[in-house]
DRENBA-93447 format. One record per residue: residue in three letters; x, y, z of N, C-alpha, C in turn. Coordinates in pm, whole numbers, m for minus. Atoms other than C-alpha are relative to their C-alpha. Example, Ala and Ser with C-alpha at 12.3 -4.5 7.8 and 13.67 -1.06 7.14 Angstrom:
REM DRENBA-93447
> bake|n_px|n_py|n_pz|ca_px|ca_py|ca_pz|c_px|c_py|c_pz
> ala|89|m119|0|1230|m450|780|90|120|0 .
> ser|m82|m119|m6|1367|m106|714|m77|109|73 .
//
This chain:
REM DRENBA-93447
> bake|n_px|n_py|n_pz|ca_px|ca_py|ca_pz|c_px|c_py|c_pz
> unk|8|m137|m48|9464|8540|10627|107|82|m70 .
> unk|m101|m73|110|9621|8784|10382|14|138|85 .
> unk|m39|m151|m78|9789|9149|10556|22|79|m106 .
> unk|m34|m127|62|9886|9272|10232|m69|m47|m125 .
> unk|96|45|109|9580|9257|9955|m48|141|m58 .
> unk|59|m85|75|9550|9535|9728|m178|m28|m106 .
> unk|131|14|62|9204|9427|9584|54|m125|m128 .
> unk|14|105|54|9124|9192|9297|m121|12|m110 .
> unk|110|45|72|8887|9058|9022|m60|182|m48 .
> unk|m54|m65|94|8936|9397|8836|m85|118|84 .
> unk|28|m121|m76|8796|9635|9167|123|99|53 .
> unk|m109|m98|m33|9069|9918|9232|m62|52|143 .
> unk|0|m60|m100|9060|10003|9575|42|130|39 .
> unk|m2|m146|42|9200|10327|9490|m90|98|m52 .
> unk|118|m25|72|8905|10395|9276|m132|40|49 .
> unk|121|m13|m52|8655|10475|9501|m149|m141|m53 .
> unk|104|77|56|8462|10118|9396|m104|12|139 .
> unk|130|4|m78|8110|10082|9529|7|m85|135 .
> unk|m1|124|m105|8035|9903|9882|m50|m116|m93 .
> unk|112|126|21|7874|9618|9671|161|m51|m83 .
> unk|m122|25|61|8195|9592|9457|81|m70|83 .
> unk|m82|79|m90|8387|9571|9756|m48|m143|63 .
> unk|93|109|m55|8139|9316|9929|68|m124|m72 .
> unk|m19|75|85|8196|9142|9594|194|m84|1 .
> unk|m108|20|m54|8585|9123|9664|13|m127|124 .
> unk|13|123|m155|8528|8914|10009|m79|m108|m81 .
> unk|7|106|7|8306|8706|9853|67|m115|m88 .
> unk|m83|85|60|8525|8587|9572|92|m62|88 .
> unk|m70|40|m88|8817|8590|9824|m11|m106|111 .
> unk|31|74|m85|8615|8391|10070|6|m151|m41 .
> unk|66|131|36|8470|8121|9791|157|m46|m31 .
> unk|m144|79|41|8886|8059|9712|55|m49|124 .
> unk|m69|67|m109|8961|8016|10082|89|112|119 .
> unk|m115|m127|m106|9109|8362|10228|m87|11|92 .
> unk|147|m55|m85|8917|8411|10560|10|131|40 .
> unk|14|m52|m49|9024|8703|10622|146|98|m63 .
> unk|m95|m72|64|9231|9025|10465|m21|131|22 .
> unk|9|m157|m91|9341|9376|10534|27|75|m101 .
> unk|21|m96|146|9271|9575|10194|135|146|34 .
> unk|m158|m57|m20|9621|9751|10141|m39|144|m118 .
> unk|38|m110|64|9630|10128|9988|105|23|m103 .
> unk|m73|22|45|9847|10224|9746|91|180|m10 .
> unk|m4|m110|m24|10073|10542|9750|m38|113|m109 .
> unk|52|m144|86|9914|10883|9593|11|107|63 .
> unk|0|m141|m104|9855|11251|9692|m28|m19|107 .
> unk|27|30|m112|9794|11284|10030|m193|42|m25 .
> unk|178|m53|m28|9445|11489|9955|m42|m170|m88 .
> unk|m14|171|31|9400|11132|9748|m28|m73|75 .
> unk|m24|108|m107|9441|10908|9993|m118|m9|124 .
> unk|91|m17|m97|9275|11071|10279|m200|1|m21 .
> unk|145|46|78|8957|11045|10055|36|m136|m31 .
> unk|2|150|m52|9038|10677|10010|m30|m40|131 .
> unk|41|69|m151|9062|10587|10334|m119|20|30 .
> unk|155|m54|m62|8773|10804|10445|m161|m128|m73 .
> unk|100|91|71|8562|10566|10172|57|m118|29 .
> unk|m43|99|m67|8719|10209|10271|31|12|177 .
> unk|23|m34|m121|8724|10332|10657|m127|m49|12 .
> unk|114|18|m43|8374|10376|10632|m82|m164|m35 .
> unk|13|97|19|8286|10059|10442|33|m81|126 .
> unk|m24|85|m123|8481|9834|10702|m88|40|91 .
> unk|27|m35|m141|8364|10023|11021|m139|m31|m66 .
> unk|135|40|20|7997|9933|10880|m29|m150|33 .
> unk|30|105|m36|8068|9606|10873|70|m83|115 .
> unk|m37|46|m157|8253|9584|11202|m159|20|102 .
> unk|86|m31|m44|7952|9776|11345|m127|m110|m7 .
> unk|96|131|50|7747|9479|11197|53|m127|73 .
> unk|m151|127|m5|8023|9199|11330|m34|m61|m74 .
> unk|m44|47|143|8055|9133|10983|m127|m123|m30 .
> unk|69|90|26|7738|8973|10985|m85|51|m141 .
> unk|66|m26|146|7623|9197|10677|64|m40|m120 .
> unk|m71|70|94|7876|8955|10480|m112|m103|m14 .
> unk|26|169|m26|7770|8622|10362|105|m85|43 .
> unk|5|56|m59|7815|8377|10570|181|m76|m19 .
> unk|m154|67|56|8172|8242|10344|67|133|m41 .
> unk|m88|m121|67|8308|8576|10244|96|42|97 .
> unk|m116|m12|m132|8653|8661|10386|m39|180|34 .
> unk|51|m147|m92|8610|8986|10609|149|63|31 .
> unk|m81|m138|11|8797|9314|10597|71|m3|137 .
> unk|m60|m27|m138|9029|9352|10888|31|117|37 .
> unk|m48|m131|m34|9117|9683|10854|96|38|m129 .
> unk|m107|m65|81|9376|9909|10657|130|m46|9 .
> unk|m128|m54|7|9686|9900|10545|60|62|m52 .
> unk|m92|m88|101|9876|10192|10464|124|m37|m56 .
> unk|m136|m55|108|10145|10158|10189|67|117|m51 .
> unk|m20|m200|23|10262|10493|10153|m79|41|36 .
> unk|m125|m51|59|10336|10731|10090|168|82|94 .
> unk|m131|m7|m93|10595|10734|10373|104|m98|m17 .
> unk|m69|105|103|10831|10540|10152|136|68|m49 .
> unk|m143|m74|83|11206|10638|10020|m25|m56|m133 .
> unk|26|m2|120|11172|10699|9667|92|m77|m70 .
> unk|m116|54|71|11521|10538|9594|m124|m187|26 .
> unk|31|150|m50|11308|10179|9700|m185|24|m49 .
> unk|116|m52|3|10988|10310|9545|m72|m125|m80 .
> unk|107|116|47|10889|9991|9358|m78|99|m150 .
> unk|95|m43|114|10577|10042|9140|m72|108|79 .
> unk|79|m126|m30|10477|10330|9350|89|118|m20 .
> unk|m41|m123|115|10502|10664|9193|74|63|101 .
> unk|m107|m60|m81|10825|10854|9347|m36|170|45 .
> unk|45|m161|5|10653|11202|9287|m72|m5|155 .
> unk|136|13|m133|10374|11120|9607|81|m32|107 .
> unk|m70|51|m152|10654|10985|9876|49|85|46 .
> unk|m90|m90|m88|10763|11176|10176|m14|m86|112 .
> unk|m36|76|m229|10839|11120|10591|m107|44|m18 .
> unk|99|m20|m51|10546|11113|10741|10|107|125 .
> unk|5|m72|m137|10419|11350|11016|m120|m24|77 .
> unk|96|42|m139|10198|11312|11338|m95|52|m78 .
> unk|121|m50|m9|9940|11532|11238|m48|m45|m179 .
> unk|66|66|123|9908|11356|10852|m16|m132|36 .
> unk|5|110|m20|9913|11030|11001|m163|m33|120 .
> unk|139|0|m62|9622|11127|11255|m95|52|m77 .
> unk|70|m43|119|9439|11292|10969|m17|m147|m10 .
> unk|52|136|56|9459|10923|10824|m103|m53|102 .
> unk|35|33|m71|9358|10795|11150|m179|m8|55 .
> unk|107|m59|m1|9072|10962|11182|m101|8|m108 .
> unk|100|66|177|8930|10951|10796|21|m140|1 .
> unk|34|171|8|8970|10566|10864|m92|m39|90 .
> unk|68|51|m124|8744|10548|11127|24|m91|100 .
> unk|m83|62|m67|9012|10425|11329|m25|m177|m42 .
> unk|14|88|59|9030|10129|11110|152|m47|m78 .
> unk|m126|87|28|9408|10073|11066|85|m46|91 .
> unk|m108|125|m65|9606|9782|11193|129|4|m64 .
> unk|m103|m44|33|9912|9849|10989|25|135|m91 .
> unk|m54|m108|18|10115|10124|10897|157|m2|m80 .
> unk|m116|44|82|10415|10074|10622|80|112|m7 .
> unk|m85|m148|m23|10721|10346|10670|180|m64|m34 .
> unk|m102|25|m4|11046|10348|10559|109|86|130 .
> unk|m86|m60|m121|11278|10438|10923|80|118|m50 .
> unk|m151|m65|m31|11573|10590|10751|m17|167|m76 .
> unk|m5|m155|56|11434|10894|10605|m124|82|75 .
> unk|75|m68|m167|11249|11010|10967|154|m11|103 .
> unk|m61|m10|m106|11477|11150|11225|m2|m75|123 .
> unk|31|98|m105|11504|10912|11524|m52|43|43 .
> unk|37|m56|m146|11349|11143|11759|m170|m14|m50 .
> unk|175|m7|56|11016|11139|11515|m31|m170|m34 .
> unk|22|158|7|11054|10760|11498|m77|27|124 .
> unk|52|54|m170|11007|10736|11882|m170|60|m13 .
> unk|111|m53|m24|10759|10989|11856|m157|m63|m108 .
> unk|54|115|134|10577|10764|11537|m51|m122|60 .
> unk|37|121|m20|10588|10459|11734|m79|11|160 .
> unk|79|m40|m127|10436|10615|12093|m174|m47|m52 .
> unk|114|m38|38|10146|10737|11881|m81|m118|m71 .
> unk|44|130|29|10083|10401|11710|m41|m82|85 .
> unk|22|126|m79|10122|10199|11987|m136|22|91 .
> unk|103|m65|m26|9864|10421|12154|m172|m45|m79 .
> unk|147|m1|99|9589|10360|11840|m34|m180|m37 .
> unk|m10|139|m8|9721|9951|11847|19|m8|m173 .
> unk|m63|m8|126|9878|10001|11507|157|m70|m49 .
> unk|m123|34|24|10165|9802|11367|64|69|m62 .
> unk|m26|m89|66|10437|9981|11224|101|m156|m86 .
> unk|m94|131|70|10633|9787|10938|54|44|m64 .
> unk|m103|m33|32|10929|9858|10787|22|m3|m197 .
> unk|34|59|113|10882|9858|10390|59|94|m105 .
> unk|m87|m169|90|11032|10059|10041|94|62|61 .
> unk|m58|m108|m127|11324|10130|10258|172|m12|m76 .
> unk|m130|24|19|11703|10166|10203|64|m21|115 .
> unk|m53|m4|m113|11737|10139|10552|97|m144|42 .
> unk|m91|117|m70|12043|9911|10758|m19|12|81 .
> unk|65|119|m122|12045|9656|10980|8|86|132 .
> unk|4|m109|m95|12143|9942|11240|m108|64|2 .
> unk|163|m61|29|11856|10154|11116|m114|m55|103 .
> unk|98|83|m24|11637|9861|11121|m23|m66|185 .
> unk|m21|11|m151|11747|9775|11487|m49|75|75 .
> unk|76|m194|m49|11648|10131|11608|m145|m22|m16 .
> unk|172|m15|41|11292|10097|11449|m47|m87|79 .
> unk|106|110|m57|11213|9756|11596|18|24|167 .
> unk|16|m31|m80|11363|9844|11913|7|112|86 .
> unk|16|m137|m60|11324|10218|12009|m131|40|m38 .
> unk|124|m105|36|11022|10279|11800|m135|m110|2 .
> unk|76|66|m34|10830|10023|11809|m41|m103|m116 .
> unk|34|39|115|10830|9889|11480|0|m181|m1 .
> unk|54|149|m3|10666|9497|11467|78|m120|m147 .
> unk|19|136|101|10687|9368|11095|110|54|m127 .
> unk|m38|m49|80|10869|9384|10760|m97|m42|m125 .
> unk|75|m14|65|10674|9435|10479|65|m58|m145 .
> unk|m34|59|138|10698|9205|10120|167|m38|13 .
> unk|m55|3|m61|11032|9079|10254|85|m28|m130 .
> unk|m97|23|189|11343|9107|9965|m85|129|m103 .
> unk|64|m105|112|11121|9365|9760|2|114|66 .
> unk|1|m108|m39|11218|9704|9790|53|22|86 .
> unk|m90|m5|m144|11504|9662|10055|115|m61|m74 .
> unk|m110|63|40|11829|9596|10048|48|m113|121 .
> unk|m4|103|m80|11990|9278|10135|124|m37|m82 .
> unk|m105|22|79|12344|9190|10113|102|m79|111 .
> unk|m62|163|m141|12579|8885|10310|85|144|90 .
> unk|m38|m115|m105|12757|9239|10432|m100|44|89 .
> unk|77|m69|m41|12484|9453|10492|m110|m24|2 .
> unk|119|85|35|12187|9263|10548|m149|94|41 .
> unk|72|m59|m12|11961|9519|10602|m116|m6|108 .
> unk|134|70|m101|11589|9462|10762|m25|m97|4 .
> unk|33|151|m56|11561|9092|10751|153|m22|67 .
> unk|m114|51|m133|11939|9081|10924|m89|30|80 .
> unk|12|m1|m131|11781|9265|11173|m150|m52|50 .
> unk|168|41|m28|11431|9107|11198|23|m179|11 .
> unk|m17|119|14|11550|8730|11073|13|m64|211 .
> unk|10|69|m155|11502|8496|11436|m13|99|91 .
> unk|56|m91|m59|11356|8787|11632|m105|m67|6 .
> unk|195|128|32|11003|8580|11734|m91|134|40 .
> unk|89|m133|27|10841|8966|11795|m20|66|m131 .
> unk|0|m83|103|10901|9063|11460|m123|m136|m107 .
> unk|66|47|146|10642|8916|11132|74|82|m138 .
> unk|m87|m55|99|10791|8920|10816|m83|m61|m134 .
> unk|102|55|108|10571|8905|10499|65|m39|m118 .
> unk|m68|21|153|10659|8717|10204|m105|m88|m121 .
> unk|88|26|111|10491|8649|9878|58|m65|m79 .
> unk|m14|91|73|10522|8311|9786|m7|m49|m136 .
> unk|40|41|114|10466|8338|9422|139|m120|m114 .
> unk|m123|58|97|10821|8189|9285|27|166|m85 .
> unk|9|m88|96|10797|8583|9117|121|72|107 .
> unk|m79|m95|m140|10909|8804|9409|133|25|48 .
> unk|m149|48|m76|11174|8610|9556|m6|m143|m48 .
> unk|m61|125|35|11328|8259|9442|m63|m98|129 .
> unk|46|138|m128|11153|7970|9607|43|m9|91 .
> unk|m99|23|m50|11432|7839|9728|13|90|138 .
> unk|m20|m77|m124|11481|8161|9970|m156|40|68 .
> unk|120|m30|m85|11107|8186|10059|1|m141|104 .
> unk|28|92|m76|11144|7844|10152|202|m4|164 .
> unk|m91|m19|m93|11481|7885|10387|m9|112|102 .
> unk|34|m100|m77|11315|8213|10560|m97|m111|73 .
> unk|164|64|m80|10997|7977|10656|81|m81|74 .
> unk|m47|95|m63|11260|7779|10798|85|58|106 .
> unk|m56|m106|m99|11471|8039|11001|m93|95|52 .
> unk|68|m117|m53|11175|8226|11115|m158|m27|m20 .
> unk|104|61|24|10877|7995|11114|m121|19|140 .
> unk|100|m26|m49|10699|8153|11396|m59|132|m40 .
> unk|34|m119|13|10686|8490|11236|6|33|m158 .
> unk|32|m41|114|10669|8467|10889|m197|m14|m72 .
> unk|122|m54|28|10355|8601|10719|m2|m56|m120 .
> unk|m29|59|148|10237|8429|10391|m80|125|m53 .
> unk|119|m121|32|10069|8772|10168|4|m80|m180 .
> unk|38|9|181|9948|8793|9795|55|136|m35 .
> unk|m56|m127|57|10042|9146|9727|m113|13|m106 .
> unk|78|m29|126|9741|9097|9499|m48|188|m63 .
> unk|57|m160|52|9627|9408|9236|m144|m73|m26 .
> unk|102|3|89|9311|9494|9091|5|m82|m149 .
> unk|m48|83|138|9448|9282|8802|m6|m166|62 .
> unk|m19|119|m15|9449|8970|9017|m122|m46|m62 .
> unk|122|79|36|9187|8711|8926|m73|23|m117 .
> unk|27|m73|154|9129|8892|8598|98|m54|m108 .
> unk|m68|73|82|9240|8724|8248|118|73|m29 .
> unk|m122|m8|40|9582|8727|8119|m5|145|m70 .
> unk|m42|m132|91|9674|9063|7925|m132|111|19 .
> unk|86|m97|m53|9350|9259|8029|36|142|115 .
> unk|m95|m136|m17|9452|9622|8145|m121|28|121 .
> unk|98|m64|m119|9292|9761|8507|71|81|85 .
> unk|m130|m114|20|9393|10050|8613|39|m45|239 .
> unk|m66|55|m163|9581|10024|9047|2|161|25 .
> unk|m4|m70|m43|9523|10378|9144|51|67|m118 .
> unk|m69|m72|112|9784|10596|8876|38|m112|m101 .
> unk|m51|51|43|9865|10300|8748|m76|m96|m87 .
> unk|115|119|36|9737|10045|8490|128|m117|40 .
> unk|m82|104|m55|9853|9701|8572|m101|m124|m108 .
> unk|41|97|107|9788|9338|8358|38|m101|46 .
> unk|m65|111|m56|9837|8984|8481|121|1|m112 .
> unk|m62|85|147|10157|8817|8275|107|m115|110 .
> unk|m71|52|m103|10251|8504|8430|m41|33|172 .
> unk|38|m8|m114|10046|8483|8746|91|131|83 .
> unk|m61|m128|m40|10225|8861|8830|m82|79|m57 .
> unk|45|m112|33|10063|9205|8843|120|87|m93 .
> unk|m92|m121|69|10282|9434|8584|m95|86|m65 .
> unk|86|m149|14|10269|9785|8525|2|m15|m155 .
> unk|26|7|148|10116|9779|8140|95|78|m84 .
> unk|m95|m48|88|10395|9816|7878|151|m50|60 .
> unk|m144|11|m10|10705|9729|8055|m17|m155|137 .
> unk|9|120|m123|10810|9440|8303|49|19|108 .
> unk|m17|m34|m196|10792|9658|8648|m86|m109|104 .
> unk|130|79|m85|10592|9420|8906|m25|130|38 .
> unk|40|m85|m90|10374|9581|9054|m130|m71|150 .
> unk|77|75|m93|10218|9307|9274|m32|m155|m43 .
> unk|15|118|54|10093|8936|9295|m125|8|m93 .
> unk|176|36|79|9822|8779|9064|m68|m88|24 .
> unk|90|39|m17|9671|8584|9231|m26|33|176 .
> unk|m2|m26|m109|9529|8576|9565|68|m91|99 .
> unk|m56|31|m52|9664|8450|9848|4|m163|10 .
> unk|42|147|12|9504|8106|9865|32|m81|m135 .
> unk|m71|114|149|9578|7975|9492|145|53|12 .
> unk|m150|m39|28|9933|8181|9534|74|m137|69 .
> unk|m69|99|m73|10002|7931|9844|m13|m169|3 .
> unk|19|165|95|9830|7595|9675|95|m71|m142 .
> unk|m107|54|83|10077|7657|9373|118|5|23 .
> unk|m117|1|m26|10328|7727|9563|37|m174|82 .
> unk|25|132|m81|10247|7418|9773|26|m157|m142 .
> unk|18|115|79|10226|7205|9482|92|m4|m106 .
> unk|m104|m52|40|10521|7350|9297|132|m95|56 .
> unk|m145|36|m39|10769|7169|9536|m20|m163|m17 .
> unk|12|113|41|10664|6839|9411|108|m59|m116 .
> unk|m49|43|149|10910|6854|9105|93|57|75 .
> unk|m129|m10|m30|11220|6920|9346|21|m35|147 .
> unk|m14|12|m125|11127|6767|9684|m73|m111|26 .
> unk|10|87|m21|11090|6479|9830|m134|m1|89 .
> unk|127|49|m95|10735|6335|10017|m2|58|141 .
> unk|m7|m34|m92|10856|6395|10331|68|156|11 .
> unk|m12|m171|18|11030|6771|10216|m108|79|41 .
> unk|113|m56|94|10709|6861|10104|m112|6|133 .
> unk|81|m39|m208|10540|6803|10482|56|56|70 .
> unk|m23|m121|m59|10776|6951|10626|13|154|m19 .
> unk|24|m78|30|10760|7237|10457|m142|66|18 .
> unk|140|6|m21|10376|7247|10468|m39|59|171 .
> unk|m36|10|m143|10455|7231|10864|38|128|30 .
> unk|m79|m172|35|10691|7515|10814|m72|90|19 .
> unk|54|m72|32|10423|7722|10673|m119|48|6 .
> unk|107|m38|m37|10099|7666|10765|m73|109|73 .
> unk|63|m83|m111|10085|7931|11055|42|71|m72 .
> unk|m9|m134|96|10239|8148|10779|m165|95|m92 .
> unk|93|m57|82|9888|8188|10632|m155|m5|94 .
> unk|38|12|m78|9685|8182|10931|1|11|159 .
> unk|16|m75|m128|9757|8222|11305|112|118|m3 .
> unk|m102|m66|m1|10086|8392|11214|m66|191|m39 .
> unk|54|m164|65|9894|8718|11001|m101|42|128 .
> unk|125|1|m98|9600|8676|11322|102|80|128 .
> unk|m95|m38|m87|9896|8721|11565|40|112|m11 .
> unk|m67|m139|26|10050|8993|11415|m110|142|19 .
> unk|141|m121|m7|9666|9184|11384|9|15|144 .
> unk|59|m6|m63|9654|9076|11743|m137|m39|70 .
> unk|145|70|m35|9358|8877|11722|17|m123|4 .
> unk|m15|144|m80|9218|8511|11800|m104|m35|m112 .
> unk|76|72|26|9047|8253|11656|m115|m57|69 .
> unk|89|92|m88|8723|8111|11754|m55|m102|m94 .
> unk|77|103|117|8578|7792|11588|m144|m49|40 .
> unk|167|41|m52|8201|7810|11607|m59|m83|m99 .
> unk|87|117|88|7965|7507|11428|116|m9|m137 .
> unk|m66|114|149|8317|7384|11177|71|146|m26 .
> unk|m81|m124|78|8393|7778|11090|54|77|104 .
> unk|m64|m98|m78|8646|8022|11153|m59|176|15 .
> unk|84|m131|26|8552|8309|11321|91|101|58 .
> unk|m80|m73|m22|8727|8631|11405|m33|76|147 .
> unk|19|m95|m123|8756|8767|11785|13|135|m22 .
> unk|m43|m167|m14|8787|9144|11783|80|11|169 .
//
């Protein structure tokens, strides 16, 4: 179960691709093993965007309206939105363009709301550049629509971050180490999220992101709430050096990583979530012992499965061998 999947196999979800395109998305995703993913946006204009959504809104809500029975039968199924911007501090802007980020406000965030066909489950915001009083008022209005809010692109401290999770309502941290600061002083949003069992904390196991090593010592300090994601682009699952564009952006695998074409910015994973967490899985064979290597496995499993389900808020049901999704 992937929370943060920008698209794949060379469809831009920015792009206005076709419903059949998208369709096509789940079923690759499905035949590798993802059951289930929440197609992530990427930040642009706002008039932009709100025409995205409005076209991936409607898609999903078709095939909720269906209960996802107008998939086949193995294809992983849309869960909903997630906004990535552009409520983002530009100093932490990543591979998203600094020109498009601002604070968010109530009445652009119900705009979204509403052109999604109430079809988002998360909501990505950096705290420290919203006034507390429009936090509170941020996390009312969420909690109201059953929206996570997650903490992401931020410069915000562990004070900050404290405030968000507990005044405003804020649940998760988003790509966890990327685009935040983190320091044995000032430990930012995973100080204040790390052993919190309300908080999910997403991290993208590629060995690219973040150093093994510390993906694997988070899964171990915080193994009921860590989230396993792909961060995949429109570049995932697509050959090596082939150019596709991510909204403003073109992007190119190099080294199982999305980079922005010409320079070595990431701008996301490359693969999807399921081969990201099989090579990561199979990776610790050449520095860990038999029994490491299960417990780790142990560690992580609910990282890629009830842990992302939990965080949506939803359940598993297992009808005739398959997983199926409660609403």
């Amino acid at each position: 179960m992937d929370l943060h999947c920008h698209g794949g196999y060379g469809v831009d979800l920015m792009g206005f691709p076709t419903f059949r395109d998208l369709d096509l998305v789940c079923s690759r995703l499905g035949r590798d093993g993802v059951g289930g993913w929440v197609p992530t946006t990427l930040s642009t204009s706002m008039d932009q965007l709100l025409k995205t959504v409005a076209h991936l809104g409607q898609w999903i809500h078709a095939h909720r309206k269906s209960r996802y029975g107008s998939l086949p039968p193995h294809a992983s199924l849309p869960l909903g939105l997630h906004i990535e911007g552009p409520f983002l501090n530009p100093r932490a802007a990543g591979a998203h363009s600094p020109g498009t980020l601002q604070p968010a406000k109530l009445p652009l965030l119900e705009a979204l709301w509403e052109q999604s066909r109430e079809t988002i489950p998360i909501l990505t915001l950096a705290p420290e550049i919203h006034p507390k009083s429009l936090l509170v008022k941020i996390g009312v209005w969420a909690r109201k629509r059953k929206i996570r809010l997650s903490i992401g692109h931020t410069c915000a401290t562990k004070s900050e971050c404290r405030f968000a999770f507990e005044q405003a309502g804020f649940s998760q941290v988003t790509h966890a180490f990327n685009a935040m600061g983190f320091h044995h002083r000032e430990t930012g949003p995973l100080g204040a999220a790390i052993a919190r069992p309300d908080i999910f904390i997403e991290v993208i196991p590629d060995g690219i992101h973040i150093d093994p090593d510390l993906a694997h010592w988070l899964s171990r300090l915080h193994p009921d709430g860590i989230c396993l994601v792909s961060d995949s682009t429109p570049a995932s699952g697509t050959p090596p050096g082939t150019s596709h564009s991510f909204g403003p952006l073109k992007v190119t695998i190099q080294e199982n990583a999305s980079r922005v074409v010409g320079s070595q910015i990431l701008a996301g994973g490359g693969l999807n979530l399921a081969k990201t967490y099989r090579n990561w899985i199979a990776g610790l064979s050449t520095h860990s012992t038999a029994a490491q290597k299960r417990e780790l496995i142990r560690a992580t499993e609910n990282g890629v499965h009830q842990n992302p389900l939990r965080a949506l808020g939803l359940t598993t049901r297992i009808i005739k061998g398959k997983n199926k999704i409660s609403l």
